[in-house]
N, C-alpha and C positions, 0 to 999 in steps of 0.2 A: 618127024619135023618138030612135033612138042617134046620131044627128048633134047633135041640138039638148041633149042631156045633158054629150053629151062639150064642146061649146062653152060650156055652161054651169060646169063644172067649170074649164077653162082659166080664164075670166072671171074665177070665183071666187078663182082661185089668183093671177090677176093682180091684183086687188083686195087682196090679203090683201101680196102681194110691195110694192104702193104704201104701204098702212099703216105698214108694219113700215120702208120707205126712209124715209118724213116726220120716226121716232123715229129715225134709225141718227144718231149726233151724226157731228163731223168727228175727232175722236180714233181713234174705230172703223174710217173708212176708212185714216186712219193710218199707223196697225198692219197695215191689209192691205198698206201699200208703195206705196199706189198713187200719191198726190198726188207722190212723188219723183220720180217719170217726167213730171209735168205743171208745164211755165212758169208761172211766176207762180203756183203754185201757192197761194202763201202769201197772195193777195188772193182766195181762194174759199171761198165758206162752204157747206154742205151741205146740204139741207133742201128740200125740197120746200112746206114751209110755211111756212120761215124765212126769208125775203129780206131783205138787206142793203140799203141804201143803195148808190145808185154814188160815192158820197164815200167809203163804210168801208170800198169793198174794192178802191177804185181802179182803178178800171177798168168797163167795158161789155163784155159780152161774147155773141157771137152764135154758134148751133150749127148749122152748117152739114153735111147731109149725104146728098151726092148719090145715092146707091144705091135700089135697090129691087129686087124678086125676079123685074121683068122690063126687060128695056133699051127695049122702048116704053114704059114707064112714066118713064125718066127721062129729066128736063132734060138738055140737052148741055152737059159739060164748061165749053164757054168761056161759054154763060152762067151757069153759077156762077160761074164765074172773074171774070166781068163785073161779077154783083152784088156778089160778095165785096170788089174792089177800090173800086168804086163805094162802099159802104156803110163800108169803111176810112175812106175821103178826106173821106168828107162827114158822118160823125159820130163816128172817132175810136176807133171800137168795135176790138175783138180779135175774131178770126175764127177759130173752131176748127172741121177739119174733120173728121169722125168715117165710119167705114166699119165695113159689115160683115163674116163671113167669105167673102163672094162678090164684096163690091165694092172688097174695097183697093185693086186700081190705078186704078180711079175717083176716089176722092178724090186720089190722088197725081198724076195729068193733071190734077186741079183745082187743088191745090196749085203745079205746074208752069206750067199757064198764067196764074196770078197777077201781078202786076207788085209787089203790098205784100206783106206779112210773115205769115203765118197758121201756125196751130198743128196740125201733122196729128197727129193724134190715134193713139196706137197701137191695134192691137186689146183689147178690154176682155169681163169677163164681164159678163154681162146685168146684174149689183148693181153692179159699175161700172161701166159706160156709163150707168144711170141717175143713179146721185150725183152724175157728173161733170154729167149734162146739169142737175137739177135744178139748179143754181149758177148757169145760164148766165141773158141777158133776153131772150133770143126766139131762134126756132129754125125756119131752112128745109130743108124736106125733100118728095121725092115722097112719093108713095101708096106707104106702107112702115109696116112692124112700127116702128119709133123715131117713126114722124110722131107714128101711136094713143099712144107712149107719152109724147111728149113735152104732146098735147092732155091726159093723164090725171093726169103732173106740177102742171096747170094752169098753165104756162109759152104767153105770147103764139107761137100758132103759126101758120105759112103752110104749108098743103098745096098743092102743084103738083099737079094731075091733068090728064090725057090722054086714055088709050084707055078708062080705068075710069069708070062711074059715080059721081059726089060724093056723089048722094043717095041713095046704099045702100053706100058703101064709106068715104066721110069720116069723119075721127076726129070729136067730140063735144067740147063743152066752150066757156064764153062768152068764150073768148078764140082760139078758133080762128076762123082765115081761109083760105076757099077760094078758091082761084088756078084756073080750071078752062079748059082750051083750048076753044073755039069750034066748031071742027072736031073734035076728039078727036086731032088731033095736037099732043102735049104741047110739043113745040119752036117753036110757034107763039105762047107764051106770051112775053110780051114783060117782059125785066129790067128795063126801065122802071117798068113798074107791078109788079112783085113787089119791086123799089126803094121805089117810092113806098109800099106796104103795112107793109113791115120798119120803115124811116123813124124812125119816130114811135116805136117801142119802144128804139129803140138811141140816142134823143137825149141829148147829155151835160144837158144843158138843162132 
């Protein structure tokens, strides 16, 4: 009973943190300093409700980010590396890769094994890592705290899952896509098809 209160309270609180991100305009992040540490900054608009054209802000842009809070849980390095580049070449898009306090050098082996250009993202507080992400048109990640948030954004998302259940641990939402391995081994998921699912959201077209 104290379990299911206490989750319901977080819930709440995350619900309330969503609201309050959809109103924060882009002047507000601003002033926090943040957008000056981010490329291109000046083609991203804020808003979780607010979406721009990809003509007004020049550019496609996809949030990439490998981590999660257990290492069975995540895809390997080179197939991000894999998608990521793949997904560059054949639709043009920008590629930002985002990390937690436990997975920086994860994203940076991702970063690393790349052959194109991508944006690694520095460490961010929880209000910005969501504004930034909320700018973004689709977003891959494991079974992780950013997947839940990025499904809650309502930003087109792909969950990779593995060793976890989808259907008691997947984030929610009509624009989430579940990627789920076969076997329960996550690295058996094929960049192919988490390619061909991304696709469509990232076309300049």
């Amino acid at each position: 009973m104290i379990t299911a209160v206490c989750v319901a309270a977080v819930f709440i609180k995350f619900v309330i943190f969503i609201d309050r991100l959809k109103s924060q305009s882009l002047a507000d992040v601003n002033r926090q300093g943040f957008y000056s540490n981010i490329r291109c900054h000046q083609r991203l608009r804020l808003a979780a409700g607010y979406r721009a054209s990809s003509s007004s802000i020049g550019g496609i842009f996809d949030r990439i980010h490998p981590g999660s809070g257990g290492k069975n849980k995540c895809w390997s390095p080179n197939h991000f590396a894999n998608t990521a580049d793949t997904l560059i070449r054949q639709t043009g898009c920008q590629v930002c890769l985002s990390s937690g306090p436990a997975d920086g050098p994860l994203a940076e082996e991702v970063s690393h094994l790349m052959t194109e250009n991508a944006t690694l993202l520095p460490q961010l507080p929880l209000r910005q890592f969501a504004s930034f992400m909320a700018t973004c048109n689709a977003y891959l990640g494991n079974d992780s705290g950013p997947t839940h948030l990025s499904a809650a954004l309502g930003l087109p998302t792909v969950a990779l899952f593995g060793p976890t259940n989808p259907h008691i641990w997947s984030p929610r939402g009509p624009k989430v896509h579940i990627v789920a391995s076969p076997d329960t081994h996550i690295n058996n998921i094929s960049p192919t098809y988490v390619i061909k699912t991304l696709t469509p959201f990232l076309s300049q077209s």
